[in-house]
MIDOSE-1310 file (N, C-alpha, C; in nm, 2 decimals, decimal comma, always signed):
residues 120
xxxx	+10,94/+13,36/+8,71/+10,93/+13,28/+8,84/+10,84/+13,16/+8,81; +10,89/+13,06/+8,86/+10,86/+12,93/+8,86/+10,78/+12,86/+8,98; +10,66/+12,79/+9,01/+10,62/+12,73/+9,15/+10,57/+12,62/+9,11; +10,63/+12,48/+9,16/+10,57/+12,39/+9,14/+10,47/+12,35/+9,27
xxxx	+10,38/+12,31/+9,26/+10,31/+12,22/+9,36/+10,26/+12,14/+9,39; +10,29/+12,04/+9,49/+10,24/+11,93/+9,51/+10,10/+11,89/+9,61; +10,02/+11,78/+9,55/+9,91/+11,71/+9,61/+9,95/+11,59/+9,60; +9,80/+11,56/+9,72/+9,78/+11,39/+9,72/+9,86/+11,32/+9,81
xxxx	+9,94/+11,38/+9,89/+10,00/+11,31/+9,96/+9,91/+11,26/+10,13; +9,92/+11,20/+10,18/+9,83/+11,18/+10,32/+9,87/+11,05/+10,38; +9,83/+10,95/+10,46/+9,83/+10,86/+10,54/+9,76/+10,74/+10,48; +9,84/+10,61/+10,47/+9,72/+10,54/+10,40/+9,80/+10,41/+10,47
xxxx	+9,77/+10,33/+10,50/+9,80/+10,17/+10,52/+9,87/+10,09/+10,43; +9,97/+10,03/+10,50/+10,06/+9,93/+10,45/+9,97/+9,85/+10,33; +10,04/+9,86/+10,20/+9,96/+9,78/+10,11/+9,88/+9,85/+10,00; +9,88/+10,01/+10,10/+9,77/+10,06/+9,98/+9,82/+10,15/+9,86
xxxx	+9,75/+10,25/+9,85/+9,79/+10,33/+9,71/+9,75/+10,47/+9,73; +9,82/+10,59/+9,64/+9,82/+10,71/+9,65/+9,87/+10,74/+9,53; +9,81/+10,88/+9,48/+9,85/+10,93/+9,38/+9,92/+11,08/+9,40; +10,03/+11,11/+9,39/+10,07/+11,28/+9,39/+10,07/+11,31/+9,23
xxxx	+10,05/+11,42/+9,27/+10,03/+11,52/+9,15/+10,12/+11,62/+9,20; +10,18/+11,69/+9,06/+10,29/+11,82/+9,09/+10,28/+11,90/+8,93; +10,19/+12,02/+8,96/+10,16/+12,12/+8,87/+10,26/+12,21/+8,91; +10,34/+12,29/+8,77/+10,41/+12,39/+8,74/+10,35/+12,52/+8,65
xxxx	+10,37/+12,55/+8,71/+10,30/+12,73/+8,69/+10,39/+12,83/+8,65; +10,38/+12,92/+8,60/+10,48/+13,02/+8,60/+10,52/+13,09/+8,51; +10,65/+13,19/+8,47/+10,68/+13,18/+8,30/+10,79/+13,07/+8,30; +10,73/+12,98/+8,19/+10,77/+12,85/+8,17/+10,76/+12,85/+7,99
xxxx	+10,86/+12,84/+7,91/+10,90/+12,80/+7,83/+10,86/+12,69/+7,73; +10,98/+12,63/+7,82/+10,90/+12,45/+7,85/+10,96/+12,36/+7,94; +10,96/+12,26/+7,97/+10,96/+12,17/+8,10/+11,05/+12,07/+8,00; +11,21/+12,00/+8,09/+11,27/+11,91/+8,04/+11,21/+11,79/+8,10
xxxx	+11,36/+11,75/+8,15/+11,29/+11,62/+8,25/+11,25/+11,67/+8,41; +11,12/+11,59/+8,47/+11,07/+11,58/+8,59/+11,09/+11,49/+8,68; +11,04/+11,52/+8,80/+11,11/+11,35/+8,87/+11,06/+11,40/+9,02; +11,04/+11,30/+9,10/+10,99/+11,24/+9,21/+11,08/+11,23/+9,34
xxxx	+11,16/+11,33/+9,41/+11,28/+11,30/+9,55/+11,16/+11,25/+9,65; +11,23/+11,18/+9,75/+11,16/+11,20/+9,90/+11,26/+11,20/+9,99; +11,22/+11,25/+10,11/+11,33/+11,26/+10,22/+11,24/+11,22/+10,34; +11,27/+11,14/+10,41/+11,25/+11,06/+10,51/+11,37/+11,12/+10,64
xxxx	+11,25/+11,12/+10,79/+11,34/+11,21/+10,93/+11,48/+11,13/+10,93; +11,60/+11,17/+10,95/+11,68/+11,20/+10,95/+11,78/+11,12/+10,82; +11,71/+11,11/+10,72/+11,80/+11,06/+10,59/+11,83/+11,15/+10,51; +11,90/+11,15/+10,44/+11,93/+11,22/+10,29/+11,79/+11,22/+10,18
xxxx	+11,81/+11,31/+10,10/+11,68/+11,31/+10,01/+11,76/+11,24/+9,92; +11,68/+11,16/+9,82/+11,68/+11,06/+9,72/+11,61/+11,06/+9,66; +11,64/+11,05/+9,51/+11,57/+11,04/+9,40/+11,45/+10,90/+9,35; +11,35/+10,94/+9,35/+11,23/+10,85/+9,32/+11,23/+10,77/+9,15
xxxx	+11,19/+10,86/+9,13/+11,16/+10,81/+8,97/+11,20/+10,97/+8,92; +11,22/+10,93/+8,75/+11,23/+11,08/+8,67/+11,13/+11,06/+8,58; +11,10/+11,13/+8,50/+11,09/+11,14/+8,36/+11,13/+11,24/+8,23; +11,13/+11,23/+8,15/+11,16/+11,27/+8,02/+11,09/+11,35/+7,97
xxxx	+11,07/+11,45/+7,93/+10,96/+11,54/+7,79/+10,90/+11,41/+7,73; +10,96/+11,32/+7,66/+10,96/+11,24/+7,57/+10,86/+11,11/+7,66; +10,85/+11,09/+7,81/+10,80/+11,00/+7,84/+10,89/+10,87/+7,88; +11,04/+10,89/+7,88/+11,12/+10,77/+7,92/+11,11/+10,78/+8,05
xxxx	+11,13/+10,69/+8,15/+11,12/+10,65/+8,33/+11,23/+10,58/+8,34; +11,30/+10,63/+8,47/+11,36/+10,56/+8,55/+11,32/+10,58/+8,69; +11,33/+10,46/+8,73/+11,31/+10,44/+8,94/+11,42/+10,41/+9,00; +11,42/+10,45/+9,12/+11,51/+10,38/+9,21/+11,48/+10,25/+9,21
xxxx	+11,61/+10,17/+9,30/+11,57/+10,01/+9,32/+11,38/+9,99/+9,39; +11,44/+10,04/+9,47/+11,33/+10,02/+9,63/+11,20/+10,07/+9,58; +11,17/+10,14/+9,43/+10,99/+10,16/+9,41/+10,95/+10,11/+9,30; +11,10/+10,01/+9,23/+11,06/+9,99/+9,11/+10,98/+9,88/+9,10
xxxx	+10,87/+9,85/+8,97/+10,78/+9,79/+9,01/+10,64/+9,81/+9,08; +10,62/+9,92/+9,14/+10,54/+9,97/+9,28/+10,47/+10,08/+9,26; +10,61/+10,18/+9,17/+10,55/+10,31/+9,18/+10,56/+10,37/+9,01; +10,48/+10,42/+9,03/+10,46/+10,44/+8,82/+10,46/+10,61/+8,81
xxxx	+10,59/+10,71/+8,71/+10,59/+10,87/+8,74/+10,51/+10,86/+8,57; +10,45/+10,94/+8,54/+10,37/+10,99/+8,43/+10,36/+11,18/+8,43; +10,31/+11,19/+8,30/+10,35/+11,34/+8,32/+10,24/+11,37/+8,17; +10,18/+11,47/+8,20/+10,06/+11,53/+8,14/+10,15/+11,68/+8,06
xxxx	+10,17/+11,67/+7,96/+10,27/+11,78/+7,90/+10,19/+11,92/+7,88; +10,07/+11,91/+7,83/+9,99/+11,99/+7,82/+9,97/+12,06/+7,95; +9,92/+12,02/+8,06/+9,89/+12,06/+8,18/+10,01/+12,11/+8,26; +10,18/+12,06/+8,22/+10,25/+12,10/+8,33/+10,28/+11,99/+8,46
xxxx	+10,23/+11,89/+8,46/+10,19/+11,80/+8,58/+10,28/+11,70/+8,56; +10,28/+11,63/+8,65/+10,39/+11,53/+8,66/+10,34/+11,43/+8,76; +10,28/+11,36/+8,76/+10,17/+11,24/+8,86/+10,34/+11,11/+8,94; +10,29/+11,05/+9,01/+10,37/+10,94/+9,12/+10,21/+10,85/+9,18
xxxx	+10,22/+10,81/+9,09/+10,11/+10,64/+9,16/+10,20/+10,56/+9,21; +10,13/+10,53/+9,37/+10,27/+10,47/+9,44/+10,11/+10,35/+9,45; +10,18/+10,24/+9,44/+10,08/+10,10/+9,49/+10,20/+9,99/+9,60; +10,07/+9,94/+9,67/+10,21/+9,85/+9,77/+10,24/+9,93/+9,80
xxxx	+10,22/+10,06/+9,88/+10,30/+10,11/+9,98/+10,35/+10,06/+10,11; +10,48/+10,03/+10,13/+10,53/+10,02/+10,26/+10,51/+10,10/+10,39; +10,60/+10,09/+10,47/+10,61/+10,16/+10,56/+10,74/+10,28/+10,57; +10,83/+10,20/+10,51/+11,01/+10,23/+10,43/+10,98/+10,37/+10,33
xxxx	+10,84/+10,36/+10,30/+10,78/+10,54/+10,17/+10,76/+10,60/+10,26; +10,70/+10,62/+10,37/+10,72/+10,73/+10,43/+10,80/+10,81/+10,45; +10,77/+10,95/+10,39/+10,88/+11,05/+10,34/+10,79/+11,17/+10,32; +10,88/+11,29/+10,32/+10,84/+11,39/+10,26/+10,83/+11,36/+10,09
xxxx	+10,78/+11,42/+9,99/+10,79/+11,35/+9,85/+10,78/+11,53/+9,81; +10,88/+11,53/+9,73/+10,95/+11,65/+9,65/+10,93/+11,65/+9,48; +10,86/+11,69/+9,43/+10,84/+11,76/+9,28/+10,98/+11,83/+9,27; +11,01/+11,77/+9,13/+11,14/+11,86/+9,06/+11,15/+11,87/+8,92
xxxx	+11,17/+11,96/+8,91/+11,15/+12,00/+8,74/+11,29/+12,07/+8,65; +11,31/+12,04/+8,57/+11,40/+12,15/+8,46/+11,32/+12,22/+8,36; +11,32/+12,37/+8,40/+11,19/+12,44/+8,30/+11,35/+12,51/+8,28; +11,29/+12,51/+8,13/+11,31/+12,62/+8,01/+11,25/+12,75/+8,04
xxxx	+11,33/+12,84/+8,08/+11,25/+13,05/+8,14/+11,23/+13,16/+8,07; +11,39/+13,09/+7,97/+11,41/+13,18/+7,89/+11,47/+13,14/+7,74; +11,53/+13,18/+7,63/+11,54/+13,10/+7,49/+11,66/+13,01/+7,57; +11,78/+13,02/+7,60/+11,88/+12,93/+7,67/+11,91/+12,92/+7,81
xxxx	+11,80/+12,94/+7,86/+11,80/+12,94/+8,02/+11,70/+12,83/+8,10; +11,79/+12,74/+8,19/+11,73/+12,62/+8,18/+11,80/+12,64/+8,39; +11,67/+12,66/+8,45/+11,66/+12,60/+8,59/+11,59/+12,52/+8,65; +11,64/+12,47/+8,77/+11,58/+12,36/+8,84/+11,50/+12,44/+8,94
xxxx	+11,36/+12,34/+8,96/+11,30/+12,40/+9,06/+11,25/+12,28/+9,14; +11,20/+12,26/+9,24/+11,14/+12,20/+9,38/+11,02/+12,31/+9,47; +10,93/+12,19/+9,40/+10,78/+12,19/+9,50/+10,85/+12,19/+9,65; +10,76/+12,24/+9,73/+10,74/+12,28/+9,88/+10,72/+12,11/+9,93
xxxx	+10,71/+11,98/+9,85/+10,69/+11,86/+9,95/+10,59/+11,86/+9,99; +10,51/+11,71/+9,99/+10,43/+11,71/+10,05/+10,44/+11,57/+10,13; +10,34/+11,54/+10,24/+10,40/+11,40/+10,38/+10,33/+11,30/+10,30; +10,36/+11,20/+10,26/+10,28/+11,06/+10,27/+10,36/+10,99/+10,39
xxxx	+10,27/+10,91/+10,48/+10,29/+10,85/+10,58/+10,22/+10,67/+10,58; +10,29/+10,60/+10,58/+10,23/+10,44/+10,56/+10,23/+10,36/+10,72; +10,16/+10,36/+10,76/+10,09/+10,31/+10,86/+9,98/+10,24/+10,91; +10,02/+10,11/+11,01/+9,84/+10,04/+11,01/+9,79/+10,06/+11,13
């Protein structure tokens, strides 16, 4: 069993900055690629940023530039420094992982979300 969880998310003003954190716990193997969804009241969830084992990034259009995913391999963690925040990031923000469980067994898992809200 797998749990990832997320911090850092909360209320902050147009312009400013926040960091989430998303630690993975569990029996874990090892961790592939990680990555960053949010879902905003009545939209589809969408993909933020990913990353790699290896450290490669990709962003969506709308955070590239803005928002930087990093990932602590030792620890499990997977960081989202969002700067410039709009009003448009307010969303639920979702941790997602591919862990390795077992020698060829490879699931996806999703943190519980946490609110960032951009507001002045």
């Amino acid at each position: 069993q797998v749990q990832l969880v997320e911090s850092g998310g909360g209320l902050v003003q147009p312009g400013g900055s926040l960091r989430l954190s998303c630690a993975a716990s569990g029996t874990i193997v090892s961790i592939n690629d990680m990555a960053w969804y949010r879902q905003a009241p009545g939209k589809q969830r969408e993909s933020v940023a990913t990353i790699t084992i290896g450290g490669s990034t990709n962003y969506a259009e709308p955070v590239k530039g803005r928002f930087t995913i990093s990932r602590d391999n030792a620890k499990n963690t997977v960081y989202l420094q969002m700067n410039s925040l709009k009003a448009e990031d307010t969303a639920v923000y979702y941790c997602n992982a591919d862990v390795q469980v077992y020698l060829y067994n490879w699931r996806r898992y999703w943190g519980q979300g946490t609110q960032v809200t951009v507001s002045s």
